[in-house]
Structure formats: C-alpha cells, structure tokens
C-alpha positions in Angstrom: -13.9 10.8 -3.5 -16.0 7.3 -3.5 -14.3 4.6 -1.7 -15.8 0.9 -2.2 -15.8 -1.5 0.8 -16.6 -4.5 -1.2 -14.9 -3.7 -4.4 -15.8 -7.4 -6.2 -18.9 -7.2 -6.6 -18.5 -4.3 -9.0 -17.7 -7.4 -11.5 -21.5 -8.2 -11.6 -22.2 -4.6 -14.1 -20.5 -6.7 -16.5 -24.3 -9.5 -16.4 -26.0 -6.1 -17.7 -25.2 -6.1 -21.1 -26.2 -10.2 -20.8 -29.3 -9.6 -20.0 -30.3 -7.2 -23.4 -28.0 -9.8 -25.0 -30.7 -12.8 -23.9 -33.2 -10.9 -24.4 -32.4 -10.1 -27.9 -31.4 -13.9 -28.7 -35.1 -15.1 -27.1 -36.6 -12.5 -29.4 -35.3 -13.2 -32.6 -35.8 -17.1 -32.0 -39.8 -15.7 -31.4 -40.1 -14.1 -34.6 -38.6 -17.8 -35.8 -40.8 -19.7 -34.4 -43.8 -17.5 -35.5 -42.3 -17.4 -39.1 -43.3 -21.5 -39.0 -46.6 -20.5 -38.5 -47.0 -18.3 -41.0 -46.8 -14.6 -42.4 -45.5 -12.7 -39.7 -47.6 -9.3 -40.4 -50.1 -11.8 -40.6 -50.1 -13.2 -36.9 -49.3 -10.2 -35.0 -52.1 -9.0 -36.9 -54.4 -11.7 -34.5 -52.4 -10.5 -32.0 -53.3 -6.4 -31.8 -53.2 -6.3 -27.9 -49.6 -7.6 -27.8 -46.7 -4.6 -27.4 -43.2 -5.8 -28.7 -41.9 -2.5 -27.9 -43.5 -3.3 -23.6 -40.7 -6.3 -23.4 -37.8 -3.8 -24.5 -38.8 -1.8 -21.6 -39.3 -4.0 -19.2 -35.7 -5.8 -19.8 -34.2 -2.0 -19.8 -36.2 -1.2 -16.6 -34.7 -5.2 -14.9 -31.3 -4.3 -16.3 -31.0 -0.7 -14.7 -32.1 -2.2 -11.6 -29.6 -4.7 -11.6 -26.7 -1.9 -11.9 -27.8 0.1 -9.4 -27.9 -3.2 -7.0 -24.5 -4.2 -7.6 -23.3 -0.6 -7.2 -25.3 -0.9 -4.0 -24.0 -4.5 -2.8 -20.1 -3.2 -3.5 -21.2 -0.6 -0.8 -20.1 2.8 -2.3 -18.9 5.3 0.4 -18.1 9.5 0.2 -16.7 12.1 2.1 -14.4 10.5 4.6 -14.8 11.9 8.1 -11.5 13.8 9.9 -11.3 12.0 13.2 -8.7 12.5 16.0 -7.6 9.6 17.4 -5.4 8.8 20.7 -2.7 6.3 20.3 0.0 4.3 22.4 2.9 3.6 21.1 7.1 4.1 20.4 8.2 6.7 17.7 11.3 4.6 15.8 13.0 5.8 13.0 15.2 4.0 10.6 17.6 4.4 8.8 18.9 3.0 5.8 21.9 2.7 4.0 21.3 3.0 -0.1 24.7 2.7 -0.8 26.4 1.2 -3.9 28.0 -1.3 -1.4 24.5 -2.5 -0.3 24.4 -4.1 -3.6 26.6 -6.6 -2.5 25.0 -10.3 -2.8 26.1 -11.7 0.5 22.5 -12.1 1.2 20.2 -13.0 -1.4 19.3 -11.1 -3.4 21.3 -8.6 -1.9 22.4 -6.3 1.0 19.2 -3.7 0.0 16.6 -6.2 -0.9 17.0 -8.2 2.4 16.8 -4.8 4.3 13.5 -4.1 2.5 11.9 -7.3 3.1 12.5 -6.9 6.6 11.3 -3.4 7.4 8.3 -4.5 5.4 7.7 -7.7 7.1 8.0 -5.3 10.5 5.9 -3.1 9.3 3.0 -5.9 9.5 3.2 -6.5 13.1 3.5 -3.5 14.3 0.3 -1.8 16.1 0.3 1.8 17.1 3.4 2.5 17.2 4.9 5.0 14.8 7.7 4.2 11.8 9.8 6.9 9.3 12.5 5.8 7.0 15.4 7.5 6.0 17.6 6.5 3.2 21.4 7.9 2.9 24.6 7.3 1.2 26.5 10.7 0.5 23.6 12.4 2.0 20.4 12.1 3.9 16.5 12.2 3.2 13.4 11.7 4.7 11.9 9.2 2.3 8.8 8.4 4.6 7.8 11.1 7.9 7.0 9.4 11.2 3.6 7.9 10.8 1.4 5.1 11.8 0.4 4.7 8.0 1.9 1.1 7.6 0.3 1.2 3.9 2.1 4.0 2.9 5.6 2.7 4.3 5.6 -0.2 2.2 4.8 1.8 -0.6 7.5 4.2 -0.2 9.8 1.2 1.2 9.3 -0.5 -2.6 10.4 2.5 -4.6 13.9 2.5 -2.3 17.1 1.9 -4.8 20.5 2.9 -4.8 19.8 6.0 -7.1 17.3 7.1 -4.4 20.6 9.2 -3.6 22.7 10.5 -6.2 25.3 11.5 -4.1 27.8 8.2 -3.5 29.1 7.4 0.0 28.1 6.7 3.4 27.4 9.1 6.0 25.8 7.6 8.9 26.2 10.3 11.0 24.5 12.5 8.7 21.4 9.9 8.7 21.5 10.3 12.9 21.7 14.0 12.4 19.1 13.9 10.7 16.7 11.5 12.0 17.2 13.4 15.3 15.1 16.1 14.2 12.3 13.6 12.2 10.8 12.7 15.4 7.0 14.5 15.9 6.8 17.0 18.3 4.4 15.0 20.5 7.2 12.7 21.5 9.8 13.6 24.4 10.8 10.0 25.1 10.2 6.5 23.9 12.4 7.0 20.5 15.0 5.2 18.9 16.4 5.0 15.7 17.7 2.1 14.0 21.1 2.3 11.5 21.3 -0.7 8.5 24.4 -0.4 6.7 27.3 -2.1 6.3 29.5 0.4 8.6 31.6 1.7 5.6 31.2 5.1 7.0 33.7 7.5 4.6 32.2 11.3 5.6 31.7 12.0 8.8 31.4 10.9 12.8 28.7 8.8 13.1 29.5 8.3 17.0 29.7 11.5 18.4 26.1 11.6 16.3 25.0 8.4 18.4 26.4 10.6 21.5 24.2 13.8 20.6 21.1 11.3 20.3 21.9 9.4 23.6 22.3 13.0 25.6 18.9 13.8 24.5 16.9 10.6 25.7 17.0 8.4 21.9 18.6 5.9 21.7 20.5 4.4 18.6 20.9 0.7 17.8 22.7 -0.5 14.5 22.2 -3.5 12.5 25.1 -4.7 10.4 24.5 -6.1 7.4 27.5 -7.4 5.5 29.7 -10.3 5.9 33.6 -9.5 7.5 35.7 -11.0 4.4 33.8 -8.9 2.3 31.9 -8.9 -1.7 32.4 -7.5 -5.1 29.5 -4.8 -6.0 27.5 -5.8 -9.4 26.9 -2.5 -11.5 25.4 -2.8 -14.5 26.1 -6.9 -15.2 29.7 -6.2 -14.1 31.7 -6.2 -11.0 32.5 -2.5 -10.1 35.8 -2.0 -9.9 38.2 1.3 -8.5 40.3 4.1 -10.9 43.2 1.6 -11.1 41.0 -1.4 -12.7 41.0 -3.1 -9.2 37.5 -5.1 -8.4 35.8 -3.2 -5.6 35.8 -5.6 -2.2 33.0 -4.1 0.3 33.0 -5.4 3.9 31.0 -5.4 6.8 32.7 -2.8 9.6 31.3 -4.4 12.9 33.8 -2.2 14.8 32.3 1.2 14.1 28.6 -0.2 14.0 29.2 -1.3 17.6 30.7 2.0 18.8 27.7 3.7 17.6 25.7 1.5 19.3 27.1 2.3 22.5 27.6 6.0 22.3 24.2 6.0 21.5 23.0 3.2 24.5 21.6 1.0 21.9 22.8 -2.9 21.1 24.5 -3.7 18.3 23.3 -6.9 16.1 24.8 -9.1 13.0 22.3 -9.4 10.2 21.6 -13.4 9.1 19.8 -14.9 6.2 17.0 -16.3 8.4 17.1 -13.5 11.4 17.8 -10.4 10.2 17.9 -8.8 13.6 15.3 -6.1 13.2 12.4 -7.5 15.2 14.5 -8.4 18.7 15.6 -4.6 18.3 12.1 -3.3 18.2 10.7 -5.6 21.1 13.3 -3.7 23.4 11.9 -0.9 21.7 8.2 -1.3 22.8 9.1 -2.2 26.4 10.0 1.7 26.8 7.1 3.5 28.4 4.2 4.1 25.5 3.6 7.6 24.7 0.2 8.8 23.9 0.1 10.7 19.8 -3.2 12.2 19.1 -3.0 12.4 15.3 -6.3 12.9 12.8 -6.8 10.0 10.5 -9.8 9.7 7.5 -12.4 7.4 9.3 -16.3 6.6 9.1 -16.9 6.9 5.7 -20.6 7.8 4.8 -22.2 5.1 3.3 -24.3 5.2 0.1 -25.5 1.8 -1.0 -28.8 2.2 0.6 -29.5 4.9 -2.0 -28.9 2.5 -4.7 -30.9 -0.1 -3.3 -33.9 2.4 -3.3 -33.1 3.2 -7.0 -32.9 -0.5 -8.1 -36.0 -1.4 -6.0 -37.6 1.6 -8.3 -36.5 -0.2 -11.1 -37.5 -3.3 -10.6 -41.0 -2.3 -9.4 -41.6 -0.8 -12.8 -39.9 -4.0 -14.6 -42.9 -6.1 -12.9 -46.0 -3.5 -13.1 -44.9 -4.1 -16.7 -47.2 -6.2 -18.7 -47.1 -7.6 -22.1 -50.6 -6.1 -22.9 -50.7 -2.7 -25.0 -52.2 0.2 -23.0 -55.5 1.7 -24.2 -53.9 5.4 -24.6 -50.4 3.9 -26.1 -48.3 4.6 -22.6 -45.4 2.1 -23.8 -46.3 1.5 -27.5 
C-alpha cells in the first residue's frame, strides 16, 4: 500500500501535459514565423544541422522529470512498519441508545444527532486513552471495539441511525451486559462505561446490570438525554403514533437513569443544549489510576521520494545534455 504525506502536491502532474501543450503552441508559431520568410523546405534546407525531432525530446525528457519530482515532493511512502507501542490511559465504553425515541427533537436536531456530536467532539481531546461504542435498542452491538483509533470512531460514530438495530426497544441492561465483557483483556481496573438514553428502559434490569459492573471494579455513569414533559417521535415526515391512533409522547426517565448510576457508583447527569454532560463524566474518568496497554499500531512508513528525485534528476540531466544540433551518427534524428 503507498501512503502520501503531502498529498497536494500530487496536483502539480496535472503542469505535464502544459508543458507538451506549450511546446507545441511555440512550435507551430515557429513554422509561422519561418513561413514569412519564405518556402519552408526551403529554409530548413540552410538549416541542415538543426534537429526538430531533438526539441521533442528534450521537452519529453523535462516533462518526465517533472512527474517524477512532484511524485517525489508529495513524499510517497510503502510498507508500514508493525510497532508495539506502550500507552497510559482509561478504557471507557459507551453506550448508546439508537432508539426510535431518540428521534425526538428536544435538542436540535434531535436526541441521536446531539449524542453523536458529542462523542465525536470527545473523541478529539482525548489522548491515550481507549473509546468503544455500543449502540442498543431491543438488543445490543459492538459497533466500534475498544481502541485508541479516534479516526475510526468517528467514522463508525457517523454511520450510527436508528435502523442500526432492527429490533425496537430499550434494553439498557442488555447494553451493560454487554459492554462488561468489551473491555480488553489488558485492563483490570480504570473502566467505566457511560449509558445515553432517555431511560425508557421496557426489557430488562438495567440496575442489577449497573450492580454486576460495580462488584467487579467498573463503574457506570448515565447521561440522560430527554426533557421530563416529554416529545412526539417524527417517522417518516409524520408524528409516530401507538395501535389506537394516539401520538407517541417519549420522556426522559431521570428516576431509573439515576438508580443505575448508583448501583453502578457512577453519577448521574441531565443532558443540555450547550453542555451535554459527557466531558465532566470523562475527567472523573481520567483521574482513576492510568493503566499501561501495549497494543501494535502501523508506524514509520518507509519513505520513497528520494527514489523519485534520483529519477527526475536523471531526467532532467538528459533534457540539458540535449542540444538543438543534429548528431553526426543520427542519435536523436
């Protein structure tokens, strides 16, 4: 695989072409100008030492330089190297609640797409510490493993929707369950796992979950996201309503998201439009003792653009030893 450092300057293959184009334009103008002066057989006749077929090559020579240079500036690397590397850090995973209900537009745009913007806008200060995301409703699912790939957890934080999970509902206990057993085997202590929903749980026991986690040393902290006198859900441009043609109310359930929190010896926190509530969480987080992760990562690419600057110095050394003269044995004629 070649990986570019500098990308931008890939844009300057695109002068190459220019260059035979200029060429071409100065030597039809030439044959103009020599058309004034008379027959053109005529004067290159007076003119037997002169190649035509020497400036061709010298422009193809200049040009093929010039590729391989801006290949070489745009710094072309291969073969990344496998490289175990020792972190520091917490192990949090979070999870978050894809239900229908998060739909809701109590925050703009809604419930989901405020949730999003703040994992991702974590995500960016974050350091070494390590992230995973699961999504639930009905069910659970690891949508992104515990990592320190920040990159790929906005990636896989962008394609989140409610039809991530087919199955309708809200099991929260299920998503503690299940986020219990996500954490790497490298970590023994210093993990938490964070809960966004609204607290509509309808399937299971979401604090004896909190409980199980808190016996074994994580701790579980809930965010609630919602507001208390509750929203219609949008479907489909219309308000989703239940089987007796009743419009669909959803509302924030503080009471069970703060149970949770403290079977699980976490805090609870209210979601707002300007603090969401995710960051304070994580800076309690990160004053746990640090645990050391050794984990292998693609580093030290080898680089190549000092091949290419040989190849366009070639290049261009032939473009100069190239005269305008014909040779006496017909090299470039």
């Amino acid at each position: 695989m070649i990986n570019f450092a500098n990308p931008q300057y890939l844009f300057l293959i695109l002068l190459v072409p220019l260059f035979i184009g200029v060429y071409a334009v100065m030597r039809a103008l030439r044959r103009k100008r020599i058309r004034r002066l008379g027959d053109e057989a005529l004067v290159g006749a007076l003119m037997p030492s002169v190649s035509s077929a020497k400036g061709w090559l010298r422009v193809s020579f200049f040009a093929a330089g010039f590729l391989f240079f801006a290949v070489g500036l745009a710094r072309p690397q291969i073969g990344a190297k496998l490289k175990e590397r020792e972190t520091k850090g917490v192990e949090v995973m979070i999870c978050l609640d894809v239900s229908r209900s998060m739909l809701a537009e109590d925050y703009s745009p809604c419930r989901l797409d405020r949730a999003k913007r703040a994992i991702s806008r974590l995500s960016d200060k974050l350091n070494d510490d390590r992230l995973g995301l699961i999504i639930f409703a009905g069910t659970s699912f690891v949508q992104l493993p515990i990592t320190t790939d920040y990159v790929s957890a906005k990636m896989f934080l962008s394609n989140v929707g409610v039809e991530s999970i087919p199955t309708q509902g809200t099991a929260i206990g299920d998503a503690i369950s299940l986020a219990i057993k996500s954490f790497s085997a490298q970590s023994e202590k210093s993990r938490a796992i964070i809960v966004i929903t609204d607290g509509e749980n309808h399937e299971d026991d979401p604090v004896a979950a909190a409980r199980q986690a808190a016996e074994i040393g994580i701790n579980v902290y809930t965010i609630g996201i919602g507001s208390p006198e509750g929203k219609p859900i949008p479907v489909d441009g219309e308000l989703l309503k239940d089987k007796d043609g009743n419009i669909v109310v959803t509302r924030l359930d503080e009471k069970v998201l703060k149970e949770i929190a403290q079977a699980g010896n976490g805090v609870y926190v209210r979601a707002g439009n300007s603090e969401f509530g995710l960051e304070p969480i994580v800076e309690s987080i990160q004053k746990m003792d640090a645990e050391k992760f050794n984990s292998v990562v693609f580093e030290e690419f080898d680089e190549q653009f000092m091949y290419f600057f040989g190849v366009a110095l070639f290049f261009f050394v032939i473009a100069m030893a190239i005269g305008d003269r014909k040779a006496k044995k017909q090299l470039f004629d």
